[in-house]
Structures are given as structure tokens and as C-alpha cells.
C-alpha positions, 0 to 999 in steps of 0.5 A: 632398809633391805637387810640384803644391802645392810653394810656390816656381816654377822656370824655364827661364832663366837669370837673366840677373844670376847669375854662378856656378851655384848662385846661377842654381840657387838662383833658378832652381830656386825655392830662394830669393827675392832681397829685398834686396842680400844678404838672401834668403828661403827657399823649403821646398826650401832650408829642408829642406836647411838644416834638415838640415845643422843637424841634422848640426852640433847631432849632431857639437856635441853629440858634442863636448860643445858645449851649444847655447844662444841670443844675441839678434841684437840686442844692446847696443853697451856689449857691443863697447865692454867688448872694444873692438870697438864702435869698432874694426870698420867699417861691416860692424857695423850699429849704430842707437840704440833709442827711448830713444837707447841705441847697439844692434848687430845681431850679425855674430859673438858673441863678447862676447855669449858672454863675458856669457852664462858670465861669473858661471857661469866664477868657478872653475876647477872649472867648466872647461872648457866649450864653447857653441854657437848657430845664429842669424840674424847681420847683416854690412854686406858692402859687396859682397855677391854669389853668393847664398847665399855672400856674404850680409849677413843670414846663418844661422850656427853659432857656438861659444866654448870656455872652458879654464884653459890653452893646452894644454887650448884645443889639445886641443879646438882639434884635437877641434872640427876633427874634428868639421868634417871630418865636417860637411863629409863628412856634408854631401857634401863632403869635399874640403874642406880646412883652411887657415891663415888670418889672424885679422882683426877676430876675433883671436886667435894661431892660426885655420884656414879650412875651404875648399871649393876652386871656380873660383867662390871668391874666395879665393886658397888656397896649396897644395903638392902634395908635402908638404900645406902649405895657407893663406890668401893672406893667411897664407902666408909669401912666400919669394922666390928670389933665387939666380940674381940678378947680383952688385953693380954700379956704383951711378949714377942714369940718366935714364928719361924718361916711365917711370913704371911697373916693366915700363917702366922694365925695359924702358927699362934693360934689366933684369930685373924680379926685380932691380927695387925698386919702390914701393907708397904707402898712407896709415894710415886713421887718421892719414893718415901715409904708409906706402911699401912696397918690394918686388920688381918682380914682387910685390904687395903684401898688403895684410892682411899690411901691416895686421896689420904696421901695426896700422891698415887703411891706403888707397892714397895720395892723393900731393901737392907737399907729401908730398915723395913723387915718384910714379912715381919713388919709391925707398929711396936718399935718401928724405927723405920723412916716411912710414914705410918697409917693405923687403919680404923679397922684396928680401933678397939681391937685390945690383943693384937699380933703382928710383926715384931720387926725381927726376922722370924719373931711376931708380938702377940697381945700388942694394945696400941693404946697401952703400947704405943699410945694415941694414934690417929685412925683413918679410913684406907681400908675396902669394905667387905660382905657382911660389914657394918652399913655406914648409914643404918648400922647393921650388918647387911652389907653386900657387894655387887659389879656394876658398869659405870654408865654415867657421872655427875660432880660438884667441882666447887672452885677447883677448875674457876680459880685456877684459870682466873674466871671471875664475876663481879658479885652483886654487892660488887665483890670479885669472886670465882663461879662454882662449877659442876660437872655431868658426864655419860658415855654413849657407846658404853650406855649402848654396850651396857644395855645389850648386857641387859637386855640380851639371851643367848643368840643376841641384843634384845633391844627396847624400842627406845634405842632399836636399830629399827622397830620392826624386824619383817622375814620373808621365809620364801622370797621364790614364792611368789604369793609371800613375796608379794605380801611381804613387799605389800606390808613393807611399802605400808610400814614405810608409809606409815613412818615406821622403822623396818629391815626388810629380809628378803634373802634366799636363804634358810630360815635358821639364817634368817632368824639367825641374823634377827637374832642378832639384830635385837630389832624388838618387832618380828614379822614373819611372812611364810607359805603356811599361814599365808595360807589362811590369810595370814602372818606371825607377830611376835616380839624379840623376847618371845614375851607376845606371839600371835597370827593375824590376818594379813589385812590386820598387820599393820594396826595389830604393829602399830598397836605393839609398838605402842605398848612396847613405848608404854613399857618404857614411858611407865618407868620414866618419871615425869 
């Protein structure tokens, strides 16, 4: 391929509205074109990586024996209804009447559409088990779509489903699939990525792993600790508060705190420490408005994905009126006449000499012990983890939190989507009963945007030979010289023949241009032809990352190329485990 006909133009400006770098490469480095809010079309360039890193998913599907098979994008909403989830998904879920007023969906995920796809084939246990994949265009109405390629509403996906006749078999695979996408994610050139615990969401489902990308640009908070391995999603990680050092219990009375409305007012009003206040956060139940009033420590927040999974609803912040009986502001659990539904936080377990709101305007209660005071109550985990807190499963202080871009997921569904559409087998002892499920997701243009987060500097992508649009970058600096043209076409017609991928850019343009643009191409194998050390005979080798730089003799070019590439293949290979 000649870079001169290559569809798609690169500049030199930043995009002015691209916050996180891959997305100003993508655009910049003509990789994709914006269409609409979070709908992208691709230039050849990331079409190629795209391509790729499919190639790589169907190879380590089919390894596992997943058989790759294709949903429609548009599918019938009676589909959802049969789950349940037609209603019971919010407006991500695109749904439109056709001409003949039937309720249609774009598909955002395909579990229903896999459950009518082996429903008849899946009547006896002797067809078990099975697994099926796709890599389909989806629709997701992300309200806020941002970053590119990472977040997206019109997406690529590799979606799986996994059918088993017991929890012990649907394991087995569970652990098989997530090898399989720790050498997705190796052969794509980033192995750091890490599995983590996650909540299950709109999928559901008992058990569910995130494979995460750890990047300042992630908008995911991911829990780690360094001293035994444990990693989750914030929103799956148990919050274990250290109340140890916490003063012992003291007189219970109700003081006047004038205009202080906020913990860190109040605090400072009474003189107490913030890890010995209780405060309160006000939420309304999307469905039935009923208010939810959440106490927790001072210093914690609310996590609100907790809180829902608790609830069994989604819930907003709470619109307070005269009528609530609610005090905002003031708002306490001594006394709280309120009608609301109250959740103590595991955050305040052991905490004896508590302040917090007394349910009056401008009066608090210092030395609340809710044993003592208010008398047994049931402590659930609605709270965010902090830095610093207490590891769920070693137990020392050495939490962390990190961002990660979400690259990949992985659930064990149980029988939630087999039971509701009516698939059954008949067992071997002649028992009808519902297969279990599991399901393996990973976004292939996000993959593509968060390993250019990476695997980048400061002029553009550095791709690994893996995914690269090409595998060799040649520059011919002086195309009107005709010893350089000649060279220059000599060792682009042997790289053809020799079956490997080259641009060839043989441009009259300056050489800040030209290396500009492979720059911004990422393509990991430069060459470059140039009058100087033509000559001598030879041409400059070097590699995106500036990590090899040598000059070969021209007759030696393309081994010395061969040889690279090679070991640039070993580097990967080497973290892929077998």
C-alpha cells in the first residue's frame, strides 16, 4: 500500500474537544471520522487493527470450542418481554415500532436472541454442553458517550453464551473462557490487564469479572491490593471500616448547631472527629418515589450500585418537601419519624459516640450509640471503599485505588435468562429442567482504543506487530533522487514478495512530514531510504519506540526486517500463556 493513496488525512493539531489520547490519535492520525454523538466510522488504518484483533478472538474462541454463529441487530422486542428485560432496562435500550407497529429493539447485548437461537437444538442433556459466539455491530443509548472508541453507542462486540447442565461444568468453562481472554488481551499487546470482581448490573447473574486496563484515562475505579492480589470493581468491593481507635460511649444529649448543615461543619462546630459522625444521604425509589435514607460514617460515600442491587430498584437523589417529615440537613436515625426505609451503613458498626442529626432544625445529638439508643439494627454494605482501607480478603490496610478502562467481561448467568424464555432439556434421569448460562463479552474497538492508551508517546500510537495496520513503515526521504527512488522501490516490491505488510511513502514532501505521519501511524517497523547513507550503501532500521536503531547495508535489508519483526512476534508470544 502507498501512503499517497491511503483514504483518510492526518494533521497536525490536536483536536481541540479530545480530552485522553487515543481518542485525539484516533482523529488526528486519520484512524476514524466522528458521525454522530458516540457513532464513529473507520478509516483502512483502524479497520485493519480491528480486523486483527478479531482474527485473534475467533482463534482463541475456537480454541475453546465456541462456535461462532450471527444475531440480527435488529431483533423483535417480544424477545426482552419473554426475559423481562424489555421494560426493565432504561433508555440505553433503543426500541422503535416497525411499519406494521410491531415494538422492535436495536440489540445492546444478546442474551434472549441466544436463548431463541438453541432453545429447540438444547431439548436433551446429551446435546450439553455448548457454547456460541458472534461479533456483531450493537447499539447502546449511552446518554453520555465520550473518549472515542471507549465509550461508544453504536459498537463492535464479541459476545459468548455458554450453556451447561450443572454449576460445576458452567465453572469449568467459566475458568477456561478467562484464559482464553488473558491471551486475547496478551496477543493484542497488553498484558497488564487485570481481572476483577464486578457487580453484574442489568446482566445479572451470581458471579461476573471485569478484565480491566489500568489508565489515568479509565473512568473506572478499580480496588487493588498489592500484598495479597485482591482486585474489584468499586462497586464490588466490600467496604470493611476501622473503627478500632473510636472513643468509648458518652452522654447522649442534643446541642444547638446553628446554620450547620454540612459533616465537615458540624465537625468542626462540636469538635468532633469526622470518623465518629453519622450522616445522612436522601434518595427517592425511581419507581414509587418512597424515600430511602442512608446513614453512614462521615467520611464515606454512598455507593449507589450497591444501594440498588440492596433495594432491588435504581433510586435518584431525594427531592425533600414540608411533607416528607425529613429535616435536610439535620437528618438523624435517633427518633426518625419519617415514613422512608432506613439503611445503617456497615460503616457505623462499632462506632459507640456518634453525632449526627437530631431531626430539628439547627439542633444535632452528640454521643448517639445505636446499640444503646436505638437498639439492634441490621448493617448492609452500601458504602464506596476508600485508599487506605481495610483488604476484604487479607485484612490489612493496603488498599489502593486505581482507573481502568473496562476491556473485557465475563458472567455466570445461572438460570436467569433459560427459565424466563422457557428453555428446557430433559435431564438423564428424565427430569425437566433449565440449562445454566454464561456469558463473555469484549468490545473490539474500544480493545483497539485502549491499547493506543498504552502503547503511545507524544506524537502518536505505538502499535505491537500483533494488531498493526502494517508491520513495516518504508520512507523514501527523496523520491527525486533517483538512486533513493530506486532502492526504496527495489526493497518495497521484495517486502510484498516476501508476504510482508508495508506503506510505502513515497510523498514529495519534507521529511517532518513524512515522519509526522508515521508518527501518527504507529506502524512498529520503520525504514528509512535517504541520500546519506545511500551513499554507503546503506538504509536506517529502526523501530516506533526508538527502542532499536541500526544501518544496514541495503543487500541485507530485508532479513535484517525479517529478523525484527520476528523478535518484535517473540516479545508478545512470551507473555501469551500456553
Amino acid at each position: 500500500m502507498k501512503l499517497k493513496n491511503l483514504v483518510g488525512d492526518r494533521f497536525k493539531e490536536r483536536p481541540a474537544d479530545c480530552v485522553i489520547d487515543s481518542h485525539a490519535f484516533s482523529i488526528k492520525g486519520g484512524y476514524v471520522k466522528y458521525v454522530a454523538n458516540g457513532i464513529y466510522s473507520l478509516y483502512p488504518p483502524m479497520k485493519k487493527i480491528t480486523t486483527k484483533i478479531e482474527n485473534i478472538i475467533r482463534q482463541e474462541m475456537d480454541a475453546v470450542d465456541c462456535q461462532e454463529v450471527l444475531f440480527p441487530v435488529v431483533l423483535p422486542g417480544s424477545l426482552w418481554e419473554e426475559s423481562g428485560r424489555f421494560e426493565s432496562v432504561g433508555e440505553e435500550l433503543l426500541r422503535f415500532k416497525d411499519r406494521n407497529g410491531a415494538s422492535m429493539i436495536l440489540g445492546m447485548t444478546h442474551e434472549e436472541a441466544a436463548v431463541h437461537l438453541v432453545r429447540e437444538y438444547g431439548q436433551t442433556y446429551a446435546k450439553y454442553p455448548f457454547s456460541i459466539y458472534q461479533i456483531q455491530t450493537k447499539f447502546r443509548d449511552e446518554a453520555r458517550p465520550r473518549a472515542g472508541l471507549i465509550r461508544v453507542r453504536e459498537f463492535t462486540m464479541k459476545d459468548a453464551y455458554s450453556f451447561h447442565t450443572s454449576q460445576e461444568d458452567l465453572e469449568l468453562y467459566y475458568d477456561k473462557m478467562a484464559k482464553a481472554y488473558d491471551r486475547i488481551f496478551a496477543r493484542a499487546g497488553i498484558p497488564e490487564v487485570v481481572s476483577v470482581k464486578s457487580d453484574s448490573g442489568m446482566i445479572g447473574g451470581s458471579v461476573s469479572h471485569e478484565y480491566m486496563l489500568l489508565a489515568d484515562a479509565g473512568e473506572d475505579s478499580i480496588v487493588l491490593c498489592d500484598d495479597c492480589g485482591y482486585s474489584a470493581n468499586m462497586e464490588a468491593a466490600a467496604t470493611i471500616a476501622d473503627n478500632n481507635g473510636c472513643s468509648p460511649a458518652g452522654e447522649f444529649k442534643k446541642v444547638h448547631t446553628p446554620h450547620c448543615k454540612t459533616i465537615e461543619d458540624v465537625c468542626k462546630y462540636l469538635d468532633y472527629k469526622v470518623e465518629e459522625s453519622c450522616k445522612a444521604v436522601m434518595y427517592q425509589k425511581n419507581m414509587t418515589d418512597e424515600y430511602v435514607v442512608v446513614f453512614l460514617r462521615g467520611d464515606y460515600e454512598v455507593n449507589e450500585t450497591k444501594l440498588t442491587n440492596l433495594l432491588g430498584e435504581k433510586v435518584h437523589a431525594a427531592v425533600v418537601t414540608a411533607e416528607s417529615g425529613l429535616v435536610a440537613g439535620f437528618c438523624g436515625p435517633y427518633n426518625q419519624n419519617a415514613k422512608c426505609q432506613i439503611v445503617y451503613d456497615i460503616s457505623l458498626k462499632g462506632v459507640e459516640n456518634l453525632c449526627c442529626g437530631a431531626n430539628e432544625e439547627d439542633y444535632h445529638y452528640v454521643g448517639l450509640n445505636i446499640a444503646r439508643d436505638i437498639g439492634e439494627v441490621d448493617y448492609v454494605d452500601v458504602s464506596k471503599i476508600r485508599e487506605g482501607d481495610i483488604c476484604p480478603c487479607c485484612g490489612k490496610k493496603t488498599i489502593k485505588i486505581s482507573r481502568g478502562i473496562e476491556v473485557g467481561n465475563i458472567f455466570q448467568l445461572g438460570t436467569k435468562y433459560s427459565k424466563s424464555m422457557n428453555m428446557t432439556y430433559t435431564a438423564e434421569d428424565g427430569s425437566v429442567k433449565n440449562p445454566i448460562m454464561g456469558c463473555y463479552g469484549i468490545g473490539v474497538g474500544r480493545l483497539a482504543a485502549s491499547v493506543c492508551e498504552a502503547k503511545h508517546d507524544n506524537y502518536g500510537p505505538i502499535w505491537p506487530i500483533s494488531i498493526a495496520p502494517w508491520h513495516v513503515h518504508l520512507c523514501c526521504m527523496r523520491v527525486d533522487k533517483a538512486e533513493c527512488a530506486q532502492v526504496s522501490n527495489s526493497i518495497y516490491e521484495q517486502l510484498q514478495n516476501a508476504g510482508i505488510e508495508v506503506i510505502y511513502d513515497d510523498r514529495k514532501v519534507s521529511a517532518g512530514a513524512m515522519f509526522a505521519d508515521a508518527d501518527l501511524l504507529g506502524v512498529p517497523v520503520r525504514i528509512i531510504v535517504g541520500p546519506k547513507k545511500l551513499a554507503n550503501n546503506e538504509v536506517e532500521l529502526v523501530t516506533r519506540d526508538k527502542s532499536v536503531s541500526k544501518t544496514v547495508k541495503v543487500e541485507d535489508i530485508i532479513p535484517e526486517t525479517k529478523k525484527l519483526i520476528d523478535e518484535l512476534w517473540a516479545q508478545i508470544n512470551e507473555k501469551v500463556v500456553k
